[in-house]
N, C-alpha and C positions, 0 to 999 in steps of 0.2 A: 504494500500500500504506500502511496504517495502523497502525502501532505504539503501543503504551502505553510508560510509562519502562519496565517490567521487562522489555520486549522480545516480549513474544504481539502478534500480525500480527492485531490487531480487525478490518480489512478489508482488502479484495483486489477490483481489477475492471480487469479487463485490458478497455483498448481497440483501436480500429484503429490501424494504424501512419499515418495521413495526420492524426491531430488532435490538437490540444493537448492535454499535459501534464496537464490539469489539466480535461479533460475528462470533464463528470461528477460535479463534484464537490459538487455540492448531496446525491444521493442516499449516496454515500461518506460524506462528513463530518457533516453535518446529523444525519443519523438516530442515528451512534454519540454524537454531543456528549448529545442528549435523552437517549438511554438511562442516559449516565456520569450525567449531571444528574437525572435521576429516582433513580438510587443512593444522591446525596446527596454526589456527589464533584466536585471542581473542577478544569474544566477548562483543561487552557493547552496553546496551538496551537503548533507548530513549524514550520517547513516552506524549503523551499526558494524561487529566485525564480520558478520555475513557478505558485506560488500569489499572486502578487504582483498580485492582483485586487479593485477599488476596493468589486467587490457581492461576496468572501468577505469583505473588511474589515467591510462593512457587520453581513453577516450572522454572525459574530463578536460585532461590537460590541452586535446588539439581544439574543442572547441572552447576556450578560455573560462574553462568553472571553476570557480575556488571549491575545495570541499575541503571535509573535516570526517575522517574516518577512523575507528578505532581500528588494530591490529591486533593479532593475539599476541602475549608475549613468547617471548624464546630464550634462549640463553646466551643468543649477541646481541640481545638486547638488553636483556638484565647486567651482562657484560659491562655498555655504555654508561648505567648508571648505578656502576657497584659501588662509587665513593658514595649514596647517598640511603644505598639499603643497610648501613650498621644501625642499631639503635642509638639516637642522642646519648651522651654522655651527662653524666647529673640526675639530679630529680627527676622524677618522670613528668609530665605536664600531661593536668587533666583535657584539654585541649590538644585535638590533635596535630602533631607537626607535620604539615606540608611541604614537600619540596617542588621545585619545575628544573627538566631541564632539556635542550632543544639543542639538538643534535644531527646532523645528515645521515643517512643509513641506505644501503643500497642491501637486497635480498637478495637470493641468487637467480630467482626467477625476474626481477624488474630489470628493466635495460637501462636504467640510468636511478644514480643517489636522489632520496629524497626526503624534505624535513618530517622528521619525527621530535614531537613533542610526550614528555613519558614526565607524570605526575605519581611520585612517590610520597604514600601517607603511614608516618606512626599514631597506632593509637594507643594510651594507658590498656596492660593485661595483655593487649596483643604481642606474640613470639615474634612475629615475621609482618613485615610492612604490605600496603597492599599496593598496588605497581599497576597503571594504566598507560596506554602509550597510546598514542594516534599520528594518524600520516598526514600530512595537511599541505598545502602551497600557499595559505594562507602567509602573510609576514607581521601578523601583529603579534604583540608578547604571548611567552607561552600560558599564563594566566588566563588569557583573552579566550586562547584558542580554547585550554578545556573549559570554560564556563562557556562560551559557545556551543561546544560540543556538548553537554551536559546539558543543554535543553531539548537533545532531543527524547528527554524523557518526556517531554510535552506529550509528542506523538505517541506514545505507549498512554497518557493517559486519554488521548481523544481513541483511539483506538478500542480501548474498555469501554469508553461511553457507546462506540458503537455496536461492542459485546452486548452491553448492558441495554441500550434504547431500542433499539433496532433489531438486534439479535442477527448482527452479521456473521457470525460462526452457525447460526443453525441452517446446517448444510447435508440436509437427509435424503435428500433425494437419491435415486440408484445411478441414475447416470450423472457424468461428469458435466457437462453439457449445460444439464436443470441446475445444477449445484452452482454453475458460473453465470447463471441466469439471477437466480437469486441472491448472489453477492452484488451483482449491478446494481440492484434492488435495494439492496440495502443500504449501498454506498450513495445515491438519488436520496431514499429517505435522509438518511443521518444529512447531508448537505444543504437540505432543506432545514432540520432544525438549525444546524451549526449556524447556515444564512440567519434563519429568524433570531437567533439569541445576537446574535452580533452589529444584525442592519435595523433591528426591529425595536427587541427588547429595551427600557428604559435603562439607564446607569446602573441603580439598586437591584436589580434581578439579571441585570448582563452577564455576570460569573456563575452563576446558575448555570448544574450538570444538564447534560441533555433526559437524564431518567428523572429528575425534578422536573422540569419543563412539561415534560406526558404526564406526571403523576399531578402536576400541582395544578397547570393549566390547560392542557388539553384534556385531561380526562375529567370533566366536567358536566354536571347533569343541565339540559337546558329544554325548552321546551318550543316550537313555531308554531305559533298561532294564526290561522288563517282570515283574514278580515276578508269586508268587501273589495275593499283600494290596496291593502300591504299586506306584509307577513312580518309582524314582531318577532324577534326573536327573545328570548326569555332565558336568561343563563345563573345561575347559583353564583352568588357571592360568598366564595370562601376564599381563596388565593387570587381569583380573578374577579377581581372587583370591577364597577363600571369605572370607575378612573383608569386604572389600568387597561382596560379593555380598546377603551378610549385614546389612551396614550400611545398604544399601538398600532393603532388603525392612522392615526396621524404621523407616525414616524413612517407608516406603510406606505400612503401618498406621496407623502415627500421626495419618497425615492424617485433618482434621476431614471429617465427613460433611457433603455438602450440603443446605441447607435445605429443608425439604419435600420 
């Protein structure tokens, strides 16, 4: 799955359970990067170490994407930052000690050296430090790069809301086919809410989950009453009150028309 920072699911393609992760990912990735880049917008890549692949770096690096990928560790990499794995000397400090440190590293499978940034942490009671490394062409400080990299915990949590709201994992069907029919489906649903909470929603209820939003405001008991001239519409006030109902519906108008 493919997210933008504001959280809309750009793409979806559910594979078979016997292949990599990352399986696919020329027609995935590739295609939406052209599209952001015929826009006129700049792209930068996030991802986890399932994408930790020497020909996405490549292909990345010939159409000009920054990205920020974590790698797994190895032992020429813990090698790089062995002055920083002893434990501090002194007290221990209930807080834990951070180090950063940004270093070239070339694999044997990549055709050319590239920066690696590796965040080494002690924490009180732990034996052994915990050791995170990412590959980046990014050049801001390495600080920068893993709290950058570090939100793409974002995406894991809009990803549960679509667990959760939508129920994009319920994938029962016998053929493969229906099963990728219904992930469409669900990815359509959740972008609809993700849009409504974001374009719509008032400031006080904008951070509101997307399983809040179905539970609090859309699942609502209401009633249409048919007149001679209109149809009332008649809604329970409990979370959706007519203020709010109201506030909605006028942030809804506002929005700009699409071009052409």
């Amino acid at each position: 799955m493919l997210f933008n920072r504001d959280g809309d699911c750009l793409a979806a393609k559910l594979r078979p359970g016997n292949v990599h992760s990352a399986e696919g990912w020329e027609e995935l990735l590739l295609s939406e990067i052209e599209g952001q880049q015929k826009l006129g917008k700049e792209v930068v890549f996030r991802a986890d170490a399932a994408f930790a692949k020497p020909e996405i770096y490549e292909a990345l690096e010939s159409r000009g994407v920054k990205y920020v990928i974590r790698i797994p560790a190895n032992e020429n990499l813990e090698r790089d930052v062995a002055e920083l794995l002893p434990h501090p000397v002194g007290r221990p400090s209930y807080k834990p000690i951070v180090w950063y440190k940004s270093f070239l590293y070339k694999a044997a499978s990549w055709t050319t050296a590239r920066r690696v940034v590796a965040k080494v942490e002690h924490h009180a009671g732990e034996l052994f430090p915990r050791i995170g490394f990412i590959v980046t062409n990014l050049e801001t400080p390495s600080r920068a790069v893993v709290r950058f990299y570090n939100k793409r915990g974002t995406a894991e949590q809009w990803i549960k809301e679509g667990k959760q709201a939508v129920k994009m994992t319920r994938l029962s069907c016998h053929r493969f086919r229906s099963n990728e029919v219904r992930l469409w489906l669900s990815v359509i649903a959740y972008n609809l809410g993700n849009l409504w909470r974001r374009l719509v929603l008032p400031r006080g209820i904008g951070t509101w989950s997307l399983t809040s939003l179905q539970q609090r405001l859309v699942k609502t008991g209401g009633r249409l009453v048919k007149h001679a001239r209109y149809y009332p519409l008649l809604l329970a006030e409990s979370h959706l009150t007519r203020r709010l109902f109201g506030s909605m519906l006028r942030r809804l108008e506002a929005l700009p028309l699409p071009a052409g």
